[in-house]
C-alpha positions in Angstrom: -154.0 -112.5 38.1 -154.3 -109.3 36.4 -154.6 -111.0 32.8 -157.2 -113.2 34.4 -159.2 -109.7 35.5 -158.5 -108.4 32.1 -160.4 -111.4 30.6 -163.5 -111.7 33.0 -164.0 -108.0 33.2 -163.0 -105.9 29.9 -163.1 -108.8 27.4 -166.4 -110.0 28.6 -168.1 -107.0 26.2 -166.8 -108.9 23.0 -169.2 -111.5 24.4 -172.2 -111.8 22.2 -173.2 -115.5 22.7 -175.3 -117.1 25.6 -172.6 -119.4 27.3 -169.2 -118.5 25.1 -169.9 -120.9 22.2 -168.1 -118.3 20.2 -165.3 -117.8 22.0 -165.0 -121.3 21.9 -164.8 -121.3 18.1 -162.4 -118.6 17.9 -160.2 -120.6 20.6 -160.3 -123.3 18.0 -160.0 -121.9 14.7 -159.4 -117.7 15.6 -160.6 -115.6 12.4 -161.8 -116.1 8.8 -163.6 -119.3 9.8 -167.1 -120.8 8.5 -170.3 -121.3 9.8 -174.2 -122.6 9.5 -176.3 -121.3 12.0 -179.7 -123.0 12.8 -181.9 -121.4 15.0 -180.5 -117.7 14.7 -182.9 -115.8 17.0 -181.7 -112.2 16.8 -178.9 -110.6 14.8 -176.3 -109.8 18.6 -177.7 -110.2 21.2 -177.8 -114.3 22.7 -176.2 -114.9 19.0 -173.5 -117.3 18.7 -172.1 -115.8 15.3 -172.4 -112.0 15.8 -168.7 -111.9 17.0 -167.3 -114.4 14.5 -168.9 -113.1 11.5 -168.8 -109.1 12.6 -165.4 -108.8 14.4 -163.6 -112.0 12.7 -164.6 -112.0 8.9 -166.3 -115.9 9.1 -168.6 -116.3 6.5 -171.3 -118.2 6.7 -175.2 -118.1 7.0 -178.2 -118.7 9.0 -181.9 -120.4 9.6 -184.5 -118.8 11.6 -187.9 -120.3 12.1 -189.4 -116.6 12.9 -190.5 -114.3 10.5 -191.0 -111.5 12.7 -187.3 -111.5 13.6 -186.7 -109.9 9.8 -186.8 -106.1 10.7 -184.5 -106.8 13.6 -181.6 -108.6 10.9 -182.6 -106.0 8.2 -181.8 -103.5 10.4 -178.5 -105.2 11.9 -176.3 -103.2 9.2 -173.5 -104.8 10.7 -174.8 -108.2 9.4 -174.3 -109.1 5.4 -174.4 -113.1 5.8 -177.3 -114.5 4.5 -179.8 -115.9 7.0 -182.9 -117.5 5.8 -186.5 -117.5 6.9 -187.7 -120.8 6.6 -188.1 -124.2 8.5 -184.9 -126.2 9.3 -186.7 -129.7 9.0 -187.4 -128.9 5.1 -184.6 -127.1 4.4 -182.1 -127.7 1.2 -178.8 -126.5 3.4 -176.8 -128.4 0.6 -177.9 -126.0 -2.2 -177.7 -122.9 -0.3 -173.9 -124.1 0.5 -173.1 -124.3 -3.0 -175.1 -121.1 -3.6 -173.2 -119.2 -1.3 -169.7 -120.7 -2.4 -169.4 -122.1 0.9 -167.6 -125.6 1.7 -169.3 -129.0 2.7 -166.9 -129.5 5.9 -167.3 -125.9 7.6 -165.6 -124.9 11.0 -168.7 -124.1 13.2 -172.1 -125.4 13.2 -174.9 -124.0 16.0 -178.2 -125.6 16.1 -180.8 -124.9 18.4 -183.9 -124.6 18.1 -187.4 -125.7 19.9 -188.4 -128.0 20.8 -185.6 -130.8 21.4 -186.8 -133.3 18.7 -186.7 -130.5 16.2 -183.5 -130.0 17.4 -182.0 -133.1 16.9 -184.2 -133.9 13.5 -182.1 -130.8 12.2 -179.1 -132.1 12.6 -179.9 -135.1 11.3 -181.0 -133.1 8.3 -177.6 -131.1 8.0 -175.3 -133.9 8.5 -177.6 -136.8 6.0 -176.9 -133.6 3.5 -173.5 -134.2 3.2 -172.4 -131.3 5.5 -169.2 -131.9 8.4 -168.2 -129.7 10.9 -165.1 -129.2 13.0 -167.1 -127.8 16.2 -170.8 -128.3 16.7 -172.9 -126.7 19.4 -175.8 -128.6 19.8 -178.7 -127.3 22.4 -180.5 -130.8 23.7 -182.7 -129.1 26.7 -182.3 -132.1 28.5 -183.4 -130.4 31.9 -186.6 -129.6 30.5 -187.5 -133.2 28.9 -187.7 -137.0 30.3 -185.9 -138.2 27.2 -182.5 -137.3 26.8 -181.3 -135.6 23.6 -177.8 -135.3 24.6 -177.5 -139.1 25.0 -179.7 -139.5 21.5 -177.2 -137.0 19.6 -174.1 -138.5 21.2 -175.4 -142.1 19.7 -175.7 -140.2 16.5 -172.5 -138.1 16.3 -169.9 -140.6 18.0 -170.1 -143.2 15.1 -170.0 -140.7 12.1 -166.5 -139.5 13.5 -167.2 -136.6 16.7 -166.1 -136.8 20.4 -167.7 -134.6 23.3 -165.6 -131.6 24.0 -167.6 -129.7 26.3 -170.3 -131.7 28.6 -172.8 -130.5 31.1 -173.2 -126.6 29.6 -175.4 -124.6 32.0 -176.8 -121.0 30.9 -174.7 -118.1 33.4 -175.0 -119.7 37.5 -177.8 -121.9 36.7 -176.0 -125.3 37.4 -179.1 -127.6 37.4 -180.3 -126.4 34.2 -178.1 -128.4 31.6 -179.1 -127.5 28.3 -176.2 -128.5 25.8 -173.3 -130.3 24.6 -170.0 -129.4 22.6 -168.8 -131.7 19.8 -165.7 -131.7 17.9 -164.2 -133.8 15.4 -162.1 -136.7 16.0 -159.3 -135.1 14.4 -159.1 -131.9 16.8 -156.6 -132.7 19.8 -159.1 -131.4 22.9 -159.7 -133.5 25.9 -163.0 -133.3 27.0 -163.7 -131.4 30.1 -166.6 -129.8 31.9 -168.2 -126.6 31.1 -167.5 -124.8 34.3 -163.5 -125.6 34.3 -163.8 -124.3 30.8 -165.6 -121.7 31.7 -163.4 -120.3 34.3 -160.5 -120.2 31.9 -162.0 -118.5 29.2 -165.0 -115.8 30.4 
């Protein structure tokens, strides 16, 4: 009980991420890890790499769309990864992988970014580059939309060698807005489960 208070309550500040897709990574693959980041928003707060790259030495680097968002990353100190200004949908992620002495197959990739067909076009674009990932967290929107991009990047992913780990991903207590879905590789042991009995165990 008390380690379960200790979790929810003083751990919780480590928490940098929207829904824990970091501490899902570290769960997985704890520190020194790689990433690519696709949709990066701001440098801490919401950000789904602040705590791997900051407080667990991943290396890695990011996309973001926004332009305006430089001062904010230029002034996140904290922050040496590269991240990019540029569009993901005509992006050479390939060469900036060999650029940055990065590998092909890298532990953690987070893409998300709007609107849902963008979304799923860049991960197209990552994966028909070459690139393979051990954990992907990929942001479909699916409450917001009539056509389902979770069941269109499941389609995708589930052949070329990924399973669903986490299903159903809701942002804090908003249960009827699903918004994304965990993949892993085939070759991680994880049986899938919902999002809220992960949740429970591990925020």
């Amino acid at each position: 009980m008390l380690k379960k208070i200790y979790r929810k309550f003083i751990e919780k500040r480590f928490e940098y991420s929207q829904v824990g897709q970091d501490i899902f990574a570290l769960n997985l693959f704890g520190k020194e890890g790689t990433y690519l980041e696709v949709g990066a928003f701001q440098p801490k707060l919401d950000s789904n790499t602040y705590l791997l790259e900051v407080e667990n030495n991943w290396k890695g680097f990011s996309l973001e769309l926004k332009e305006s968002l430089k001062p904010m990353w230029d002034n996140c100190k904290e922050r040496s990864n590269p991240i990019y200004f540029a569009d993901a949908l005509l992006f050479d992620f390939k060469s900036k992988v060999i650029q940055n002495n990065l590998p092909m197959h890298m532990n953690y990739f987070s893409c998300d970014i709007d609107p849902a067909e963008n979304t799923f076009a860049a991960l197209k674009s990552v994966i028909e580059q070459g690139m393979s990932f051990d954990f992907i967290s990929y942001e479909h929107d699916d409450y917001l939309n009539e056509k389902s991009y979770h069941k269109i990047a499941s389609e995708y992913l589930i052949p070329k060698g990924y399973k669903i780990a986490i299903d159903n991903i809701f942002p804090k207590n908003k249960k009827n807005k699903i918004f994304e879905t965990w993949f892993i590789n085939d070759n991680i042991n994880f049986n899938k489960i919902e999002f809220s009995e992960w949740k429970s165990n591990n925020i």
